[in-house]
N, C-alpha and C positions, 0 to 999 in steps of 0.2 A: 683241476676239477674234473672229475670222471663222470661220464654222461651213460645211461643206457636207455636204450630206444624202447618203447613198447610202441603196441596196436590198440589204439582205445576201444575199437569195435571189439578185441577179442577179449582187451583184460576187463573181467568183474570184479576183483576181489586183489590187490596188490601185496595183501596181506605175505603170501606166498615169496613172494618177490622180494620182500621188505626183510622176512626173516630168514632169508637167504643171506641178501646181501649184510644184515646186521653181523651176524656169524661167520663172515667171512672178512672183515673188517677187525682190527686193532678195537680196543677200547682207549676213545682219548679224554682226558680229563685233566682238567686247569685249575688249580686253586685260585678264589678269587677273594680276597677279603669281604667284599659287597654281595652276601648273601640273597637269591629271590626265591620267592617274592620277595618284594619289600614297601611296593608303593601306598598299598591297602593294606596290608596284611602280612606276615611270617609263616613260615614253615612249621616252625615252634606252635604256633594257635593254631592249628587247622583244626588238632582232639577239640579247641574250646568250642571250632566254629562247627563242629558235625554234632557236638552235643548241642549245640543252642538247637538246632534242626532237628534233632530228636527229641529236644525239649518243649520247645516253640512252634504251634501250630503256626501261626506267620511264619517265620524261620523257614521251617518246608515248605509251605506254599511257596514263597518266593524261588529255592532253588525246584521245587517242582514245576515254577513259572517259568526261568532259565532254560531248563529241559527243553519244554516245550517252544521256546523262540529258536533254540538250536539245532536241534534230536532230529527235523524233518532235513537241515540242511547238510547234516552230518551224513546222514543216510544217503541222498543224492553224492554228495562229495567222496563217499567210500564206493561208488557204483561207475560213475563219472565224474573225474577226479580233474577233468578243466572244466568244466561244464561252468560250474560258478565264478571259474577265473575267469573265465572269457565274454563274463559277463562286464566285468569291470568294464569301465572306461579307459581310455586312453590319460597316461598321465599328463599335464601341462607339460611345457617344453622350460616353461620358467613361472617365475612368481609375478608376470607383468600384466595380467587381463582384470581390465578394469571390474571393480563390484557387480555391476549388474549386467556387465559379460560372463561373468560364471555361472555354468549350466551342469558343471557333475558334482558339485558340492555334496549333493543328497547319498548320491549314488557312490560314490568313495566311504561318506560317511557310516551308510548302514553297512557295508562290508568288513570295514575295519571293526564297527561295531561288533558288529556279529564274530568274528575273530577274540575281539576281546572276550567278549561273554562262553566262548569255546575255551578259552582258556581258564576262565577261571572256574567253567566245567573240570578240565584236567587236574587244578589244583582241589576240587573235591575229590573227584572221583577216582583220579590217579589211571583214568581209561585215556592210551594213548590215540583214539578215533577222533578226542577232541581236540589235542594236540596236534594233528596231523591238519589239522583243517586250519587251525590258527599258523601251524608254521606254515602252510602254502600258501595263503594269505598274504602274510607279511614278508613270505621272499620275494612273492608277486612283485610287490612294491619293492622292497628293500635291495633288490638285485639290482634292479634299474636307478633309484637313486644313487646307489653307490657309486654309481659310474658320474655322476655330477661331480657341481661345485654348489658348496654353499646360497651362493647366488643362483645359483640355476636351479637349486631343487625346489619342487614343485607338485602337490598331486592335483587340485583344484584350477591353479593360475592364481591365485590372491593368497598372499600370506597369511593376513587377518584369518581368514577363514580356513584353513589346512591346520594352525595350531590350534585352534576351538575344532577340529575334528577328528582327522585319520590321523594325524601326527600322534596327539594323545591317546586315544586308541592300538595304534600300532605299539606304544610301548607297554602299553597294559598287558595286551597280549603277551606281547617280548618277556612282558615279567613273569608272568604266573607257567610261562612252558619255559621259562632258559632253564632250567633244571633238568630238563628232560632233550631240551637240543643238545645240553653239553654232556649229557650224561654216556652217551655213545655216536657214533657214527651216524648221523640222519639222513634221509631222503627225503628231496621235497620237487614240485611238479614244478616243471617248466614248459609252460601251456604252448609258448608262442613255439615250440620245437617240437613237442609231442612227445616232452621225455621227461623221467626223472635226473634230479643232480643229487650232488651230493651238497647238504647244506653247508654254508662257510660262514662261520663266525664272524672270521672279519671282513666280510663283507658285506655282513647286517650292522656289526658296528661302524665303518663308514657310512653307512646309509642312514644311522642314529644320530651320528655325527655332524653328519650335512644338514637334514633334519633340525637339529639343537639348533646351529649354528643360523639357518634359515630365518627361525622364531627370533635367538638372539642379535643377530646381526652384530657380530663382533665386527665387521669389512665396513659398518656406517658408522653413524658419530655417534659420540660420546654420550653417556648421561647427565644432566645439571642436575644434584640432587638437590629436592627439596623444591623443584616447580611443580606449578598444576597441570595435570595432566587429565585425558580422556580415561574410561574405561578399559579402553584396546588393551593395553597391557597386563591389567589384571584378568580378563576375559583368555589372554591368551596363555598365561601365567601357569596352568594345569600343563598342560602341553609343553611346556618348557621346562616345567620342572622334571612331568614323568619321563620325558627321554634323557635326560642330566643322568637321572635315578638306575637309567641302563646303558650308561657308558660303563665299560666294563675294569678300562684303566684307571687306577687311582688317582693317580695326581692328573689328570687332565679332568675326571669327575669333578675334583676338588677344585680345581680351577674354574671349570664350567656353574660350580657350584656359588661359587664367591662372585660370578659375574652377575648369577640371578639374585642373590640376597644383596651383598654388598657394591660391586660397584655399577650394575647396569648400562647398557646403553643405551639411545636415543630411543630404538624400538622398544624394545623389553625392557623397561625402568625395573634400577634397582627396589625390588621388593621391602626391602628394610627403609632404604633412605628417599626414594619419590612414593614409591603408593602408600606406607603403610601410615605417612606424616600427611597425609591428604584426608585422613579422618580427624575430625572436630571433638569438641568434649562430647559429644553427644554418641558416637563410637559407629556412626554409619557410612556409607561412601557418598560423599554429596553430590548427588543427582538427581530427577526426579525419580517421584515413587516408585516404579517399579524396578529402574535401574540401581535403585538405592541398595538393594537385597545384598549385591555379590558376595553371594556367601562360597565361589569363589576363594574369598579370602581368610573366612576361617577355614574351612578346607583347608589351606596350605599351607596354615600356621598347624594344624592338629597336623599334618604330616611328617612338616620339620620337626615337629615336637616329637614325635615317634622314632626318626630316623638317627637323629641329632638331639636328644633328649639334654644332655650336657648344656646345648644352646639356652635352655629356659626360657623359649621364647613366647610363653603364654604368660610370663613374669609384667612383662611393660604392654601388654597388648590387654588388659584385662577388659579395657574399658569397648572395645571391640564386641567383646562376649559381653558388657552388659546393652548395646547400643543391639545388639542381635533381636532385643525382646522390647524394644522401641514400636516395631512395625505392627503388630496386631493392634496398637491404640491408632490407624489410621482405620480402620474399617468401618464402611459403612453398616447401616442396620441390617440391610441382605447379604451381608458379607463381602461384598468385593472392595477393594480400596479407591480411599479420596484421591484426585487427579492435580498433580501440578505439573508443568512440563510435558517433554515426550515422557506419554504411560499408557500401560495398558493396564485398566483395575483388575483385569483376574489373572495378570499372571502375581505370584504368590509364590517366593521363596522361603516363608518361615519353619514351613517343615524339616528343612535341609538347614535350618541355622541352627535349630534345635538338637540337629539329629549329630551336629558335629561337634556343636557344643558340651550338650551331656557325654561325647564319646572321649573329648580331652579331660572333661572335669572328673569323670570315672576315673580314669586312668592316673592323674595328677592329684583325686583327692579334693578337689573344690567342691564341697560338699553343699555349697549355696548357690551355686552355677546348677551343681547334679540338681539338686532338687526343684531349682527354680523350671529348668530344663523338661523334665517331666511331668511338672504340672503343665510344661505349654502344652508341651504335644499332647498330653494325655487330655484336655481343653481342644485341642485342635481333631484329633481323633474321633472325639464324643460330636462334633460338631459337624465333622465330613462323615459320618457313620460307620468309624470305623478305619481302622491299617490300613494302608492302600498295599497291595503285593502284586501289582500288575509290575509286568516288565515287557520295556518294547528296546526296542533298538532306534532310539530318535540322533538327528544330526549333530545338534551346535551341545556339546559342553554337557552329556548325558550320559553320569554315572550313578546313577539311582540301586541297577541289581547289585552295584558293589560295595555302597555305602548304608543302602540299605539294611543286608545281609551283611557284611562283614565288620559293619559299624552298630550295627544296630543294637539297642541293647530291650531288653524286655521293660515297658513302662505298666506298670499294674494299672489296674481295669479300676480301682478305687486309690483315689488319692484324696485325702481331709481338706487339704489345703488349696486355694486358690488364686486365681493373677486378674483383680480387676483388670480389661484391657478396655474397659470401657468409661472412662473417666473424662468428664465434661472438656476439658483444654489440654490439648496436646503441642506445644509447639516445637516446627521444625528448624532449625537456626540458620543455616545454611540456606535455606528455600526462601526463607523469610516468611513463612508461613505460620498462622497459627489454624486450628481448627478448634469448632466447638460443636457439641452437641446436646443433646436431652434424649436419653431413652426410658423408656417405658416397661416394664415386668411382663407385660401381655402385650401382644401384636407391637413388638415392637416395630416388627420391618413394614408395619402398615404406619406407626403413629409417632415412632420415634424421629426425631432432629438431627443433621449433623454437615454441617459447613463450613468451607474453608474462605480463608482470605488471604492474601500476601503477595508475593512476590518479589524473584531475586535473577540475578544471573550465576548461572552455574551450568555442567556441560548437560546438555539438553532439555536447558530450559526456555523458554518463550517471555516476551518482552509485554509485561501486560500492565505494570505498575504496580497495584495493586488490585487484584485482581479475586474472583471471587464464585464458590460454587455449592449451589443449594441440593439439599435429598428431603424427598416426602413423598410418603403415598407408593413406596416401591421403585421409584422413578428417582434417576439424578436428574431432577427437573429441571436446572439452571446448569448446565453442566462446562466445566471446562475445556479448552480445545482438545489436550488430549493426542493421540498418538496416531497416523494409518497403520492399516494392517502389513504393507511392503515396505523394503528400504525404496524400492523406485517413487513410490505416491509418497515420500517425506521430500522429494529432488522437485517437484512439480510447483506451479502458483500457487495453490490452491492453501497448501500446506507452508510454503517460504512465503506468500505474500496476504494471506488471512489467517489463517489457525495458529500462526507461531507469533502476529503482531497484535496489538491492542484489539483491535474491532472481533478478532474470531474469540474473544474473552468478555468478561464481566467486570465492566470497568469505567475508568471516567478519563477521555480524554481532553488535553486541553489545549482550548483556541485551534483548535482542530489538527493540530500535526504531533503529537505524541508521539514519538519513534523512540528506536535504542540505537546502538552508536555499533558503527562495525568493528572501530578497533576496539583490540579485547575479547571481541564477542570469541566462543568455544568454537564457532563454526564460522571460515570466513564467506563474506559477501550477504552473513545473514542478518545482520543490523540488530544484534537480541541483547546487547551491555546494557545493563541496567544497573540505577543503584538499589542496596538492599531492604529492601522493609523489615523495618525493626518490632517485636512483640516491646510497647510501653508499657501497657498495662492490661490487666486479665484477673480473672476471680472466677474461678479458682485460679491459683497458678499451674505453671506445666506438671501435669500427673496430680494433680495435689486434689483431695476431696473437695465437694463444695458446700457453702455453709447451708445452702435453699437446694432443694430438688427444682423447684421451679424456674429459677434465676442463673443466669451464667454470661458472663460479657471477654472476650478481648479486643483492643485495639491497635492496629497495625499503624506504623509512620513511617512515610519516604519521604529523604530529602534525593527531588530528584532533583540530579547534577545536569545533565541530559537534558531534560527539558523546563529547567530553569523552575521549578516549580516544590511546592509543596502541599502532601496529600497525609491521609489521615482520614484511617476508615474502622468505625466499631459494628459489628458483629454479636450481636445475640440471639440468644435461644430462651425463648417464653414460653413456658407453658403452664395451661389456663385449665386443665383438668386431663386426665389418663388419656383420654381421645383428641385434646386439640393442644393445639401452641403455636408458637407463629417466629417467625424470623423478625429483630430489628436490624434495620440496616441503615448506616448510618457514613455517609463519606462528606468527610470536610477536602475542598481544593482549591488553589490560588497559584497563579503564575508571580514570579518575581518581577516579572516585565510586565506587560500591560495584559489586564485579566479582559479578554474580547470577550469569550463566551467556554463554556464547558459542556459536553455532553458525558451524560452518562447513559451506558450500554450494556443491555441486558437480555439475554437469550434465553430461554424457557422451549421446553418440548411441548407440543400438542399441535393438534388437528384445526385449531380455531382459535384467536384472539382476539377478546373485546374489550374496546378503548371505551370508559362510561366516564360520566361525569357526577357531581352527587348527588342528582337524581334518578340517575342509572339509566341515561337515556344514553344510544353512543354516542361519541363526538365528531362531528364531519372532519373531514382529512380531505386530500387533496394530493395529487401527483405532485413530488419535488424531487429533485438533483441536485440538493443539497448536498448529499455526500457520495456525488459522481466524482472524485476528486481525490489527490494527495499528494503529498508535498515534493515529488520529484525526486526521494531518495531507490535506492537498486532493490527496493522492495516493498517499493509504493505502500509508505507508510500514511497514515495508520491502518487501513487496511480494508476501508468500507466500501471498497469499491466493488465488495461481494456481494453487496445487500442489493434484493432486487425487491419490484414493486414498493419500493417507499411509498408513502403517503403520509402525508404531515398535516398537522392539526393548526389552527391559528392561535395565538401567545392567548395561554390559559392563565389563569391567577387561580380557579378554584382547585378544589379537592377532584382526583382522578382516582378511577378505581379502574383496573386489568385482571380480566379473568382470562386463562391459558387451557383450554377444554383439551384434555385425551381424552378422545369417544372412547377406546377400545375400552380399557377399561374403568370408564365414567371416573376419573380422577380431574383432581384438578389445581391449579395453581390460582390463588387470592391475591394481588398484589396491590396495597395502597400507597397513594400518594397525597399527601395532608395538601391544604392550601398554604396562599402565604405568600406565594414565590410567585411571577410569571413567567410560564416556559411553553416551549413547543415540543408536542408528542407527535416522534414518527414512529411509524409500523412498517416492517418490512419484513422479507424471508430473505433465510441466511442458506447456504451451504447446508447441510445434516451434518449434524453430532457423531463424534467417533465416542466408541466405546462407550455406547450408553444401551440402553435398552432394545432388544432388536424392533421393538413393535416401530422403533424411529429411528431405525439406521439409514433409512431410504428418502425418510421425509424432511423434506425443508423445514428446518428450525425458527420459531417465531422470535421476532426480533421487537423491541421498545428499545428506542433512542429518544431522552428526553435533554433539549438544548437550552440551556438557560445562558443568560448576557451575563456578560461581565464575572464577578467571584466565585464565589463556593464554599468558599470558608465561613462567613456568621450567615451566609445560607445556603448551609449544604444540604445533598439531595437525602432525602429520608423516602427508604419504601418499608413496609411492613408485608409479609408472605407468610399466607398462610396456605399450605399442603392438606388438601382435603379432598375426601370422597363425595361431599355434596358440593352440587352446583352453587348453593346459597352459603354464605362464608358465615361462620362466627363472631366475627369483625362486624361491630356495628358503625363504627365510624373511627377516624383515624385525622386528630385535630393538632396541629402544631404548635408547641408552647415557647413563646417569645422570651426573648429578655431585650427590651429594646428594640434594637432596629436588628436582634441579632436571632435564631430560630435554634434552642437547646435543645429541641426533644418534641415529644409527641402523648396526647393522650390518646389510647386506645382502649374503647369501649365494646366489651364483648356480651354474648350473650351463652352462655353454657350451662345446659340442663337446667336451664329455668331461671339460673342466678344470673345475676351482670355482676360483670367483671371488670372495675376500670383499672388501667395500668396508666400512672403519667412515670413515664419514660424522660430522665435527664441523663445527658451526653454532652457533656462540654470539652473542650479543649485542652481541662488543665485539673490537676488533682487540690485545686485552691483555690478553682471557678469559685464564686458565691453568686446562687439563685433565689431572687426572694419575689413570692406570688402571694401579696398578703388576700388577693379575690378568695385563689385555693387555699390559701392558710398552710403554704408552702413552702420553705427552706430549706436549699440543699448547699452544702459546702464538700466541692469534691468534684471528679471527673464522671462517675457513673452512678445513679442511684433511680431505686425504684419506690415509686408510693401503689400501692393493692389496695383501691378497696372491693372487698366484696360485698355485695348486698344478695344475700340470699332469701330463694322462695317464700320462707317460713317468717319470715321478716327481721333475722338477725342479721350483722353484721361483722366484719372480721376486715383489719385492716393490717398488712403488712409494710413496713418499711425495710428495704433493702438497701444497702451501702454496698457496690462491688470494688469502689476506689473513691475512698475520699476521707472528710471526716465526720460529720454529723448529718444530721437529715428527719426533721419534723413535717408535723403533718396536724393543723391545729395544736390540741397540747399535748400530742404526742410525737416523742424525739427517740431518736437511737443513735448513739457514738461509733465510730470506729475502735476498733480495737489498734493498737500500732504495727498490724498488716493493712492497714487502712479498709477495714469490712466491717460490716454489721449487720444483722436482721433479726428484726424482736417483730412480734405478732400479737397487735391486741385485738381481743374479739367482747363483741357487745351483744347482751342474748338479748 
């Protein structure tokens, strides 16, 4: 290697120097079968890609965005040429500092970033200033690792985090200028000596090598195909492929290639045979919401598919690209996403599943992928106002200016066709989740429904049983635990010993020690195994239209193994005119052992909570320590030992009503509770809600805990919520309908816009219940059914019968059948 010294203080301009030394130099040049670019993009496309940019005002904006994240550090680096090297950090010395010992993660990240985005400047522009910035960059790094071992390389300290960053980065780069390193004799800076070298091939490819090999971990143990596994691998998965993609030798590529598809290791699971068989018929990665996206993974099948076209690997993965256009049916009315598990609702991968989706279906000819694909985004676009073409240089897993731009394809501004994503029951299998909703044509994010129920164990899920989370009025009012902002505050009590167990959720515990089971759990010492809640019954079914705008039911069942119990909870969505409707909510629970008592537990947002009775007077309460307490497992389950200021009511048998005031913006939550039953109501404040609205990031969550003796099953707790902007609720009363000594349902009597509105609401156990109220002149056969009547101002009458699961159902002498989907709803009116 031949070194020559300069004077930083004297050189401005090395231009001089460079084309000195270039012209006095040999030209060397290797044939290599493996063509670059190749990771994004070809040599061959670059005419397509500077037409789309003369074509496409996005298209330019975006590389006129590129420019500008680059162009100011180009100009610094052609002036003072260590300046931004010497910025860098120091490398690790190895891959062994624990997670939230690493402190340059950011700072590696944006450089190699920035390198990459230089390069693929070069590959537009063909101007070697960008190149020049990207090679000193990457020899920065690639000099110094070279000199390792697989084990020891390192630029962060955490390997997890170096393959989600500089690693994949550093080859991007690698890719878009090897054309132009090999192309002649090059010079690149070496800060720490104050000189130029000459650059050495193979010495960036050991440095790729080591790198590869780092992420792969060929030196640890083996892969099992076909177990469950974390995210980490897929997450890391970019990064191991693109430095694969710049090994330069063929059969070591090809070898490195079959270790990431076909046979993996323990680190890096084989791609083919552990991650891609961890997806369900439902075609998405099973985790919570947010984590669910890894669109990661179509990414790296459209690459293989490009590289390896022969492979056909979008042939057996189809169900992938339909599970991609799953996620927009979780969104709430103001658009952020329903919460189960570790999540955050606004982060939001669908743009990027769409974007890679339509880029394989293009290319392959799946003309119902293409089209599907464009009306999301072109829905998603109309919806954010618009193409996003900002480009920043972010840390973890941030290729947006290259798939953007090099992927992207032009979606017309007018598209006929459309993607209801907003369809009453969505269920999620895996989660054991269903969700349902009611929206509305006008104000919907003011008046529309939309709620989930379930719960499962999966990696980064939380132990809730079945578990449950309401929206109205703007607000995820009832909201689920949900996610911290740091990986440090997920390591804390706060988050391991409330938010992730029963009490930090909406749920019913039983005989008061509900927990989940360590072994199995995804994470150890955090007691979150649980068994899965299964969707029994539902109307509509998943995705499927529904037969009432008004009516919509599903019902979640756990047989929990765990704590010896069985639970069974329905969920509906009522609504009672364009501006009101109301949540039913309905949880059957029994221990298999001896049933002491149950609580159920319920968090709502606001400023104020009041306990009335039904004369709306409040109810005294009293300091208790009832639930100072828990059963002595390593994560003091169930978890109530967060709640402070309890105050407990004395055993009620009547009707309770809870109203949940947000002063800020005079909204409010309605909540009834029929009589029937005798129980005790506590109030307390909880911990503040993660990821819900910022007016209540700070404030103490209100809490209702309602303790009933012995069962739950033939009487279980029934609450009705109604989400309103006025203080005074539409609900005029809210009465429980018996069968025996057993509690089926409820009538609720409304008042809207002058009409009354009664709903008797039946919810039984079984799709062969048979309910007969000869007072009401009532008959239901089946698990869920609705009797309407309206008695409107003008003094007509309109009387609806609904069937969501069962099979007949009268009402006087008027009857409606199931059809043999077990539904029905006929409508007579009386002027």
């Amino acid at each position: 290697m031949s070194y020559t010294i300069f004077n930083w203080k004297i050189l401005s301009d090395r231009k001089l120097f460079l084309f000195v030394l270039f012209f006095s130099i040999a030209i060397i040049s290797n044939a290599q079968s493996l063509q670059h670019p190749t990771i994004w993009i070809t040599e061959e496309e670059k005419e397509e890609i500077l037409n789309k940019a003369a074509t496409y005002d996005w298209a330019q904006e975006l590389v006129d965005n590129v420019y500008k994240v680059v162009d100011g550090k180009v100009r610094i680096h052609e002036k003072y040429p260590d300046r931004i090297l010497k910025k860098i950090p120091p490398l690790a010395e190895d891959d062994n500092i624990p997670e939230l010992s690493v402190t340059t993660v950011h700072q590696h990240g944006k450089v190699t970033g920035l390198a990459a985005n230089a390069g693929l400047l070069y590959y537009l522009s063909g101007k070697e200033e960008y190149a020049q910035l990207a090679a000193d960059i990457i020899w920065h790094y690639g000099s110094e690792l070279a000199t390792r071992t697989p084990q020891t390389t390192s630029i962060c300290g955490y390997p997890f985090y170096d393959a989600r960053t500089s690693y994949g980065q550093i080859a991007i780069a690698y890719d878009f200028i090897q054309p132009w390193l090999k192309a002649s004799k090059r010079v690149v800076v070496n800060h720490k000596c104050d000189k130029f070298e000459d650059y050495d091939d193979k010495v960036m490819q050991k440095a790729i090598l080591n790198m590869t090999d780092n992420v792969l971990q060929q030196y640890g143990r083996p892969d099992h195909h076909g177990k469950s596994i974390s995210n980490h691998p897929v997450l890391t998965a970019p990064g191991a492929l693109f430095l694969i993609l710049c090994v330069e030798d063929d059969k070591e590529r090809d070898h490195l290639f079959n270790v990431f598809w076909e046979k993996g290791t323990s680190h890096q699971n084989s791609f083919k045979n552990t991650i891609l068989p961890m997806f369900g018929a439902q075609g998405i990665w099973p985790e919570s919401t947010s984590y669910s996206f890894m669109a990661n993974v179509t990414m790296i099948l459209n690459i293989i598919d490009r590289i390896k076209p022969e492979m056909n690997v979008y042939k057996d993965y189809k169900y992938i690209l339909d599970g991609n256009f799953l996620f927009d049916n979780l969104r709430l009315p103001d658009g952020r996403f329903v919460s189960y598990g570790d999540t955050h609702r606004k982060n939001d991968g669908t743009e990027a599943l769409y974007r890679y989706t339509l880029n394989l279906a293009e290319r392959r000819n799946l003309t119902t992928y293409e089209q599907k694909a464009k009306v999301a985004l072109r829905q998603k676009y109309n919806q954010q106002g618009g193409f996003s073409t900002n480009v920043e240089i972010a840390t973890f897993g941030y290729y947006t200016s290259f798939t953007k731009l090099l992927w992207g394809i032009d979606v017309p501004k007018q598209i006929e066709t459309t993607i209801d994503f907003q369809k009453p029951t969505v269920v999620i299998e895996h989660a054991g989740v269903v969700l349902q909703r009611n929206y509305v044509k006008k104000n919907n994010e003011e008046f529309g429904l939309c709620g989930v129920i379930g719960g499962a164990h999966y990696v980064h899920s939380h132990v809730t049983g079945i578990s449950m989370e309401l929206y109205g009025e703007g607000y995820v009012m009832a909201p689920q635990a949900g996610l911290p902002t740091s990986v440090a505050q997920r390591r804390i009590p706060l988050h391991e010993h409330y938010f992730r167990l029963y009490a930090g959720n909406n749920t019913v515990v039983v005989n008061g020690s509900s927990h989940g089971l360590d072994e199995g759990s995804w994470k150890g010492k955090a007691n979150v195994w649980q068994n899965r809640t299964v969707n029994i019954a539902a109307e509509p079914s998943h995705l499927d239209d529904p037969i009432s705008t008004n009516f919509s039911f599903a019902t979640q069942h756990l047989e929990d193994e765990v704590n010896n119990a069985i639970q069974e909870r329905t969920l509906s969505t009522i609504r009672t005119s364009p501006e009101t409707a109301y949540y039913f909510d309905l949880f059957r629970s029994k221990s298999l052992d001896e049933n002491k008592f149950h609580d159920y537990i319920y968090h709502n947002l606001g400023d104020k909570m009041t306990v009335m009775n039904d004369n709306e007077k409040k109810i005294p309460t009293s300091p208790t320590d009832k639930y100072d307490n828990d059963i002595g497992d390593q994560v003091h389950s169930p978890g109530w030992k967060f709640f402070e200021n309890t105050n407990s009511s004395a055993p009620i048998d009547k009707a309770v009503t809870v109203r949940y005031d947000l002063l800020k913006d005079k909204k409010y939550m309605h909540q009834f509770l029929p009589s029937g039953v005798t129980r005790e109501y506590t109030t307390a404040l909880a911990p503040a809600s993660r990821d819900i609205n910022e007016e209540y990031l700070d404030k103490k969550t209100q809490v209702l805990v309602i303790r009933q003796q012995g069962e739950a099953w033939d009487r279980p707790f029934i609450s009705v919520f109604e989400p309103s902007a006025s203080k005074k609720s539409s609900i005029q009363s809210v009465t429980p309908l018996e069968n025996g000594q057993s509690i089926v349902g409820v009538e609720v009597k409304s008042k809207v816009h002058g009409d009354t509105v009664t709903d008797f609401i039946l919810c039984t156990d079984g799709s062969n219940f048979e309910y007969n109220n000869p007072s009401l002149g009532i008959y239901f056969k089946g698990r869920y059914g609705i009797v309407r009547v309206v008695e409107k101002n003008n003094g007509d009458k309109e009387t609806t019968l609904y069937i969501g699961d069962g099979h007949s159902l009268s009402y006087g002498d008027r009857v409606v059948y199931a059809n043999k989907e077990r539904k029905g709803i006929k409508v007579f009116s009386l002027n």
